[in-house]
C-alpha positions in Angstrom: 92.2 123.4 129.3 90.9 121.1 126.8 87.7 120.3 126.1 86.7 116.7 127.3 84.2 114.0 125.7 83.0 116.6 123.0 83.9 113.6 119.9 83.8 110.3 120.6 86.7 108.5 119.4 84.3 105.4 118.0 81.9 107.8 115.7 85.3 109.8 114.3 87.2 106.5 113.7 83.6 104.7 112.1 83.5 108.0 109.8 87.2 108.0 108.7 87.1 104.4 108.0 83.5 104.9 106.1 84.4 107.2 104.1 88.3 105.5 103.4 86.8 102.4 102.6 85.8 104.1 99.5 88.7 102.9 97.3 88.6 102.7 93.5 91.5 100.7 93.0 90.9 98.0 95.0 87.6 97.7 94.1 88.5 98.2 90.5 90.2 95.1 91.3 88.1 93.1 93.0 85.9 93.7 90.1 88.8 92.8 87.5 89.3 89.7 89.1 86.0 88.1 89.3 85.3 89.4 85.6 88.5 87.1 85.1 86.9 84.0 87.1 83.8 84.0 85.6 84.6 84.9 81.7 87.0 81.7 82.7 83.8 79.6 83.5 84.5 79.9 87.1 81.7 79.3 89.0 80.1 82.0 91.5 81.1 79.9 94.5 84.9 80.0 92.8 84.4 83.3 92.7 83.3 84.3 96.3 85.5 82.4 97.4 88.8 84.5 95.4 86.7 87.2 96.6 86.8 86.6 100.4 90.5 85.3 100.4 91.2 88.7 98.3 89.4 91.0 101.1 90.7 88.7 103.9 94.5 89.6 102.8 93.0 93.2 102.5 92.2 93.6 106.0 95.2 91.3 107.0 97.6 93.6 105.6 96.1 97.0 106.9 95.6 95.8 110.5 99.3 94.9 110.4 100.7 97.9 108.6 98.5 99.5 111.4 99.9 97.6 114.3 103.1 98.5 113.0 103.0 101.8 113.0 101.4 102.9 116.2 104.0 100.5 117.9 106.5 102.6 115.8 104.6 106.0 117.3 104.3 104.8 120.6 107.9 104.5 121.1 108.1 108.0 120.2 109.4 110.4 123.4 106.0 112.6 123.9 107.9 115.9 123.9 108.1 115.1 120.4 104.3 113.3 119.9 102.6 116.8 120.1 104.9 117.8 117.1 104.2 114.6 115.2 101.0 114.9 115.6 100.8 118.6 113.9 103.2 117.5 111.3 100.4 114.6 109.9 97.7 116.8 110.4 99.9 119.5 107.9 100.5 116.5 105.5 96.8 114.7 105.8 95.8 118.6 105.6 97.5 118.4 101.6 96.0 115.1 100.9 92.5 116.4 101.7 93.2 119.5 99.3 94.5 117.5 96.6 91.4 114.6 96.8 89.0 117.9 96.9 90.8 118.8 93.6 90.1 115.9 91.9 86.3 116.7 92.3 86.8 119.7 89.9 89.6 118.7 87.1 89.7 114.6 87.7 93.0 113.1 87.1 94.9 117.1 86.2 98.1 117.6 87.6 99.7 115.3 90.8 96.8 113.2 92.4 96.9 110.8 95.6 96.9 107.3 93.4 98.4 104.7 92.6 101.5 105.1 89.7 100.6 103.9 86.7 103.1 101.7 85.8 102.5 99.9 89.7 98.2 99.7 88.6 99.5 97.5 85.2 101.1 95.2 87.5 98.5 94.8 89.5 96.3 93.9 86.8 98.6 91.5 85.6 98.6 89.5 88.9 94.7 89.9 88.8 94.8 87.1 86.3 96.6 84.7 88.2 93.2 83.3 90.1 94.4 80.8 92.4 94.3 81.2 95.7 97.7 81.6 96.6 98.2 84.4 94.0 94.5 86.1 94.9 95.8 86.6 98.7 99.3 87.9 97.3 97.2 90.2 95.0 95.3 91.8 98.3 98.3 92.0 100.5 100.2 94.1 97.1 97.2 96.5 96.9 97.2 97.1 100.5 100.9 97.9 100.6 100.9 99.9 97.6 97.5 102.1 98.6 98.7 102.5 102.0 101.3 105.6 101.1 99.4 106.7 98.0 95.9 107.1 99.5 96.2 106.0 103.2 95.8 109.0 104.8 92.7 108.9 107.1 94.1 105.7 108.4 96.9 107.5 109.3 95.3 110.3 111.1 93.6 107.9 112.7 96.3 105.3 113.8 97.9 108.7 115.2 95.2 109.3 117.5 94.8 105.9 119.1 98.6 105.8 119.1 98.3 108.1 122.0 96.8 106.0 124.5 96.7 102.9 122.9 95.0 100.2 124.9 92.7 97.1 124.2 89.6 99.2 123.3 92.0 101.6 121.0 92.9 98.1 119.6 89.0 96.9 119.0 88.6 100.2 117.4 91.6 100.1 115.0 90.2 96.1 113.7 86.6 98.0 113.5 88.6 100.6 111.5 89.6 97.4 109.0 86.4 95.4 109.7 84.6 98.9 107.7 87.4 99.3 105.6 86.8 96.2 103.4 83.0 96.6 103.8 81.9 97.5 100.6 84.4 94.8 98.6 82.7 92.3 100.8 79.0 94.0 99.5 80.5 94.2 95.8 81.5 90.7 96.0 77.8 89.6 97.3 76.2 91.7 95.0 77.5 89.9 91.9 77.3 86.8 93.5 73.2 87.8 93.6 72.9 88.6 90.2 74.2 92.0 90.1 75.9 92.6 86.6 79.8 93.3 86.8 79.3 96.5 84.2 76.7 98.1 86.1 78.9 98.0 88.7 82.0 99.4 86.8 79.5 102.2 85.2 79.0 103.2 89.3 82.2 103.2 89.8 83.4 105.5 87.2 80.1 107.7 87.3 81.0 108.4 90.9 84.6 108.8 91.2 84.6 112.6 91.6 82.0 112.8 94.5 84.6 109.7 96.2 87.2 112.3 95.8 85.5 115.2 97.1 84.1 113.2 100.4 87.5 111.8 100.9 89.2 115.3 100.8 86.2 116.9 103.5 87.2 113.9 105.3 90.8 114.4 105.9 91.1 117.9 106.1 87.8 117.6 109.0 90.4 115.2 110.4 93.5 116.7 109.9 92.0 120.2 112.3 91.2 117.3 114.7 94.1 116.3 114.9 96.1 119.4 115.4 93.1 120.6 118.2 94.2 117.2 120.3 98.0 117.7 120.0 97.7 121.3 121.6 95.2 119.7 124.0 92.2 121.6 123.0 90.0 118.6 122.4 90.4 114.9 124.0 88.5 112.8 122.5 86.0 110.6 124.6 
């Protein structure tokens, strides 16, 4: 018999997205690109602007990569959901061990992030500050973070996916809504007076502790999971 109403579905999806929202590459470039409008002589209100079409294509992006895929689960046959379910929480389990990782020997051996070779092209259109290319910029992150470090999203889009309704809705755009919180703080925070390389020093001094919360996070997430395809927890 499960266990009913013992985790609210709104604090675990308000948690995941908290602590996913914690993303150094597309803050790193956020923070690239308005160091690009203003060393142009931009002006801050140019710059807010880029900002909020670049989180605005963010969040766009997610909550239809989102949309997509629990449509994509929901036409899943549930003799096979309970199996899906177990097989994400497996693979989110990984993630969480290799972001837990990166707290101890940052950047050793295979890491969830972006390739290389994909972060030097993202740079590139970084430079390109009109508005057109800014929004194509946000929509490129978001596709190319979502398989390399999208996995709370996922554990989360699986849960919803199961009895997804207008409130599950409401909670996967509050997912988004979090997700992009802190470029939308970043971006206001400059635009106060904040200085772009104090930012940047946070950033970097903090990266290990991101990766350590992340990897609590998913593996946290990944048991929850695996409890609510067996049916020992429904979540309330």
């Amino acid at each position: 018999m499960g266990v009913e109403a013992q985790i609210p579905t709104i604090l675990t999806v308000i948690t995941a997205a908290a602590i996913d929202s914690i993303k150094p590459c597309a803050i790193g470039v956020l923070i690239l690109m308005m160091s690009v409008v203003l060393a142009g002589g931009g002006t801050v209100r140019r710059m807010l602007y880029l900002g909020f079409v670049y989180c605005f294509a963010v969040f766009a992006v997610y909550l239809a990569a989102g949309l997509g895929l629990v449509y994509f689960f929901a036409r899943i046959p549930l003799v096979v959901t309970e199996y899906l379910s177990i097989g994400v929480g497996l693979l989110v389990v990984v993630a969480g061990i290799l972001e837990i990782k990166d707290y101890f020997w940052y950047g050793r051996g295979f890491s969830l992030a972006i390739p290389a070779g994909m972060a030097k092209k993202i740079e590139h259109f970084a430079s390109h500050t009109t508005t057109l290319g800014i929004a194509l910029l946000g929509g490129f992150v978001s596709a190319v973070e979502l398989p390399c470090t999208g996995a709370p999203y996922l554990a989360i889009i699986t849960i919803l996916s199961q009895y997804f309704d207008i409130w599950a809705f409401l909670l996967l755009v509050l997912y988004n809504v979090i997700f992009v919180s802190p470029l939308i703080i970043i971006l206001i925070l400059v635009a106060s007076g904040k200085k772009i390389q104090e930012i940047k020093g946070w950033k970097q001094d903090n990266r290990g502790f991101m990766r350590l919360a992340v990897g609590v996070l998913l593996i946290a997430l990944s048991w929850l999971l695996i409890l609510i395809a067996n049916g020992t927890i429904n979540l309330g």
